[in-house]
N, C-alpha and C positions, 0 to 999 in steps of 0.2 A: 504493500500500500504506500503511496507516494503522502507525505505530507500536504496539510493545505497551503500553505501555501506555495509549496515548491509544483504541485499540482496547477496553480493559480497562474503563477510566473511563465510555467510552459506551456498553458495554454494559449494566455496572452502573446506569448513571444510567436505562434504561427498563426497568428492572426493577419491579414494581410487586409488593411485597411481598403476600401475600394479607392477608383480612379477616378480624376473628373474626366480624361478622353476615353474612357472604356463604361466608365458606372453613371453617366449623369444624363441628366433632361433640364426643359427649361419648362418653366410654368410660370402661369401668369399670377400676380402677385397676392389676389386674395387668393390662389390654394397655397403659400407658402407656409402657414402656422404646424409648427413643429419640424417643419422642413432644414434638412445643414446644406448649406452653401458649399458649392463644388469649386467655386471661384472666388478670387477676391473682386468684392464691388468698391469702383470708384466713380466718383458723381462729376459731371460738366462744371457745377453750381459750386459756389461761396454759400458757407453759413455764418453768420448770417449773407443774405443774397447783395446786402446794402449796408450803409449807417442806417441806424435804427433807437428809437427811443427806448428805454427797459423800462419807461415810469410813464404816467399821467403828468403832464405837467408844462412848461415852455422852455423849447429852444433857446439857448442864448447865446451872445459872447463872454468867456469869463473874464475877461479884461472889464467887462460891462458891470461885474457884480460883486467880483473877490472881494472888495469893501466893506459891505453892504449891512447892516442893521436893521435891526426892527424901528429903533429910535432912527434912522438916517436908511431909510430905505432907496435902494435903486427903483428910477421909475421909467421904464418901458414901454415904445411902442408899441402894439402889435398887429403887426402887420399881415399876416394870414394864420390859417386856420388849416392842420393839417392833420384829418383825420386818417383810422386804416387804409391803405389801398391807394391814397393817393398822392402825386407824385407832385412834389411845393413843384412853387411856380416862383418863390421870390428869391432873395437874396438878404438873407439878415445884413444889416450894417449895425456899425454903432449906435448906439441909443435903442435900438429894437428884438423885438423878441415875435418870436413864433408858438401861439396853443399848441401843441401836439399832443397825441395819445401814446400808448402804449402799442411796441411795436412797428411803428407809420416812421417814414423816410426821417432821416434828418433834411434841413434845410443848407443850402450849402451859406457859408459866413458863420453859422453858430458850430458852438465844440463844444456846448456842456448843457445839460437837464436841470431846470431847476423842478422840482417835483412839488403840485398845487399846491400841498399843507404849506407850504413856507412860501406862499404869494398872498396877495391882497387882489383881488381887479376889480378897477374902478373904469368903466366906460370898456376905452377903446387902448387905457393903458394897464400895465399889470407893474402891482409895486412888489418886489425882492427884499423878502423883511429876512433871509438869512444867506448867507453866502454859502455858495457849494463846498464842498472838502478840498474839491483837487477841478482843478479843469480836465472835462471828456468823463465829468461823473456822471455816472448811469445810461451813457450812449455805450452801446455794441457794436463794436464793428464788423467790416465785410470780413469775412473769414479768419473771423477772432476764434469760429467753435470748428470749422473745416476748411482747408483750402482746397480747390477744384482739382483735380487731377491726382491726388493723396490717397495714397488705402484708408476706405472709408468702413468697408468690415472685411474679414479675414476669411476665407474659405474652411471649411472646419468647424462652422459656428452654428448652433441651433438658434431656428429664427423662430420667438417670440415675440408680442407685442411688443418691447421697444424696439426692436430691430426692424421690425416689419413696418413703425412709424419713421426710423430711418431711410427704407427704402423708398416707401412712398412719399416722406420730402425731398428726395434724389431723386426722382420721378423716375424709376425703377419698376416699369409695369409689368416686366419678363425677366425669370431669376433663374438663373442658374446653381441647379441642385441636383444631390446625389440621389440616384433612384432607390424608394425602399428596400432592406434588405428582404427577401425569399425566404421566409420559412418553412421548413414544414414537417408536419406533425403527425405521427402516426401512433396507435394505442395497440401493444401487443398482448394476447392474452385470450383462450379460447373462451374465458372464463367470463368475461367482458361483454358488456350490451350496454346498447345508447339508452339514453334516460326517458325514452317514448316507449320500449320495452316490457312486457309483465315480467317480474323475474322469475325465474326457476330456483328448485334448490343448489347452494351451492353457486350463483353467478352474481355480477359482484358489476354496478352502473361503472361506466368509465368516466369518473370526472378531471382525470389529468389533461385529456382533450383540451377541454375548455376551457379550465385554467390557464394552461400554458397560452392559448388561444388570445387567452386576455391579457395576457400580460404581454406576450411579441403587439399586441394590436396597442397598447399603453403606450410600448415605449415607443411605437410609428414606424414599424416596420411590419409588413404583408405575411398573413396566418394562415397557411393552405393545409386544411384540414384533410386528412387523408383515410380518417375512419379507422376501423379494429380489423386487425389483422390477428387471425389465431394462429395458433401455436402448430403451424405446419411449415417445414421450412421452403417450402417450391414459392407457397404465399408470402413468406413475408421476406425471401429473397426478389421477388418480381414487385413488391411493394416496396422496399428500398431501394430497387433501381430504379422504380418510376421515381420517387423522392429525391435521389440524386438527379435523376434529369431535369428536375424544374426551378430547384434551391439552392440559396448559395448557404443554405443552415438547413442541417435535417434533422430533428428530436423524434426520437422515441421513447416511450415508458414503457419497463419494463422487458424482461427475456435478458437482462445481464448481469443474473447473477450466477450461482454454481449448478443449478437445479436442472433438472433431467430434458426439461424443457425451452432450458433460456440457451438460444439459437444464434442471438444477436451477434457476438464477436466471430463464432465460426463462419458467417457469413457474411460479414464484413472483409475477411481476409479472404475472401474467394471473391469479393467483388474489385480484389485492390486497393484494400484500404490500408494505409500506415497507422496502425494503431499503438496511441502513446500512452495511456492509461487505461487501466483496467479494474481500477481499488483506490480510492484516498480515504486516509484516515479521517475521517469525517464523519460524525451522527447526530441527527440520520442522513443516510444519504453512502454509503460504502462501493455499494456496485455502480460507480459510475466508468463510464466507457468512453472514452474522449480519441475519434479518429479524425483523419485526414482523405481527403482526394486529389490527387495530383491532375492537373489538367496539360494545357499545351507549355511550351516551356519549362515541366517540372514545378510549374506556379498551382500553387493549392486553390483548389477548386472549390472545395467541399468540406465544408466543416460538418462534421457529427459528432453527437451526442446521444449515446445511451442512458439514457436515466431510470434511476430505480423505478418499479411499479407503485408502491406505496404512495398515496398524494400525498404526504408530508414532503418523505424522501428527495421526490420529483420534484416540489416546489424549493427548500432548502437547497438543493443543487442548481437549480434554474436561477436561482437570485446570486448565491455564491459564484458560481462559475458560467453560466450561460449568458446570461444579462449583460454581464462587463465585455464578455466578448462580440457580441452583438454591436452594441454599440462604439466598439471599436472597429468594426467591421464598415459602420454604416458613414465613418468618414469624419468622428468629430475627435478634433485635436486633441481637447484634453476633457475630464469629465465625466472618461468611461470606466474609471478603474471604481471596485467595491468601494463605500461608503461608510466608514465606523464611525464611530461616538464615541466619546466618554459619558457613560450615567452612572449613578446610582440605583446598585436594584434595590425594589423597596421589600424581597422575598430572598429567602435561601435558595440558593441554586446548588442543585448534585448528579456530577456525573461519577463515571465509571473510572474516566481520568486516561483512560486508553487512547481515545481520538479527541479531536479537538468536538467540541457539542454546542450544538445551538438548541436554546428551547426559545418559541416563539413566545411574542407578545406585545405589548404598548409601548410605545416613547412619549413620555410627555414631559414638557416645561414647565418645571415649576419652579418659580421666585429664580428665574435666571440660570436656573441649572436642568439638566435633564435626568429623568427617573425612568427606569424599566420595570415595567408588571410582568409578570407571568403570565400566562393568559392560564386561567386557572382549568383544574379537570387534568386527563391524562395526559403525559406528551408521548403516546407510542405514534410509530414512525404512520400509522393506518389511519391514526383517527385525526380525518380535516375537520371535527366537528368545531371545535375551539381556535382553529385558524379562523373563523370568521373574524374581523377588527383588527389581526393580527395587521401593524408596520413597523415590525422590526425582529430583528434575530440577537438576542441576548448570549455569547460566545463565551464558552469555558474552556479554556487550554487545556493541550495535552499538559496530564500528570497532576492537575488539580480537579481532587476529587468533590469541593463543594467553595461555596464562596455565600457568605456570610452575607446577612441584609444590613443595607448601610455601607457595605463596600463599594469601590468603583467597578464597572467591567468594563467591555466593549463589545458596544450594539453594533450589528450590521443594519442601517435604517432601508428598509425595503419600499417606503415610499411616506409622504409627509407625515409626520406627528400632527 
């Protein structure tokens, strides 16, 4: 059995991130959310586009005001009125000032904001009852926030709402991005029926399907659902070559562990597979099987995953190990490796102390710190009943056999607190 994480480090390391000339497409900008960038974007445009006001208030000159007092106010022309959107038409000179808004052109002659609360206007002039700080206070300039022609965002980046209000002020109507990664999913097990099924004795709903289903569908990569395949090998050798033809990820649950039945790595290596693991000390989760497919150039085609049958098991190795490599896969720079904590658990934790152990359950912040629950009830590797709320995996080292409540560990966070 390979350690976790020396398990972790090679898996990662044959990871072979996709390409933008070989893995991408362009889409038009409202399908971008969740989307990573295959390219770096740079804009025509200046941010700001212009001088620009940051206040309510008038245009000046500060030679006109640095003076100035509440007792001995400056008293200003003013000479136009320059609200959003449009473009002054005068020329401040001495003695005068320009209304402006928030936003709206500077006028050219004025360099500085005086902001309303510190004006008086009387008529058609406006009195400066305090002097600005500095001249050019509260004006933005042309490309104080981006200059035109500059990496404006970096290829490898997942596009969320701020990013996506960046490209849409870049006027960015067509993006270039990596195309979803390929999964797909197959349930082994003659024992196994869909959840539309009456059961018989002895046969057992496949919920690993769906699970895994939803979570490749979470993190924005394509779920290709391939059904249950039993425990015959001609089927579920021509169910894993169909999987390998369509995916650049193949998961199976179940058939890899020792049992009279589990088919998976013998047939793996009849289809060409370099297979790197076969066991990591890890529970739950032991019989995991982590192969390779070589395509043209010797370049890795296919990544697979055999994962334990048990939905615990299956999900535990799917967040440990599956997840991180996924999304290293789908092109983003940084951000794809596992995810710990520091918490306090607020229960006794005990394992065996042989493999490294995860029991699931809550993260939550409290007063600044974070705390992990147990999620209470069994934690055998069978029962998903108490994975429901489960976001997070609470980790006990190999060779410690219990940890104390009140002490620190570390949480694997499997998705927000």
């Amino acid at each position: 059995m390979l350690p976790v994480k020396q398990a972790e480090e090679l898996i990662l390391s044959l990871v072979q991130p996709f390409e933008s000339d070989r893995h991408s497409e362009t889409i038009p900008l409202e399908s971008c959310l969740q989307r990573i960038l295959a390219a770096d974007v740079t804009s025509h445009l200046d941010f700001p586009h212009w001088d620009n006001s940051a206040m309510d208030g008038y245009a000046v000159r500060f030679e006109d005001v640095k003076s100035c007092s509440a007792e001995n106010p400056s008293i200003l022309e003013i000479v136009e009125e320059i609200p959003a959107g449009y473009q002054p038409q005068k020329t401040v000179q001495s003695g005068q000032a320009a209304r402006i808004l928030t936003g709206s052109v500077m006028p050219s002659g004025a360099d500085t904001i005086v902001i309303q609360e510190e004006t008086r206007r009387e008529g058609e002039q406006i009195l400066i009852l305090k002097p600005p700080s500095e001249s050019q206070a509260f004006v933005r300039h042309r490309g104080a926030f981006y200059r035109s022609g500059t990496p404006l965002l970096p290829a490898g980046l997942r596009l969320q709402a701020p990013e996506i209000a960046v490209l849409a002020a870049a006027q960015c109507t067509q993006v270039q991005v990596f195309r979803r990664p390929r999964v797909a999913i197959l349930s082994t097990g003659s024992e196994l029926v869909t959840p539309g099924q009456p059961l018989q004795p002895g046969q057992i709903v496949d919920s690993n399907q769906y699970a895994l289903a939803a979570l490749i569908t979470q993190m924005g990569a394509e779920a290709l659902l391939l059904g249950i395949v039993p425990d015959r090998p001609d089927d579920l050798k021509q169910a894993i070559a169909q999987a390998l033809s369509i995916a650049d990820v193949v998961l199976s649950s179940g058939g890899v562990s020792v049992g009279d039945y589990d088919y998976v790595d013998r047939i793996l290596a009849e289809l060409g597979a370099k297979i790197h693991i076969r066991a990591v000390a890890v529970k739950p989760g032991k019989p995991l099987t982590f192969a390779t497919f070589e395509g043209q150039e010797s370049q890795i085609k296919t990544l697979y995953f055999g994962l334990p049958g048990n939905p615990v098991s299956a999900l535990v190795t799917f967040w440990r190990f599956v997840e991180p490599a996924i999304r290293k896969l789908s092109g983003l720079t940084k951000g794809w490796e596992p995810t710990f904590i520091k918490a306090t658990t607020k229960q006794e934790l005990r394992s065996d102390g042989k493999r490294e152990s995860y029991r699931w359950g809550q993260l939550q912040l409290m007063d600044g710190e974070y705390e992990f629950a147990i999620a209470p009830g069994s934690h055998s590797s069978g029962n998903l009943i108490n994975l429901a709320g489960t976001n997070c995996l609470g980790m006990i080292p190999v060779g410690q056999t219990h940890v104390l409540a009140g002490e620190t560990i570390q949480v694997l966070q499997v998705s927000a607190p």
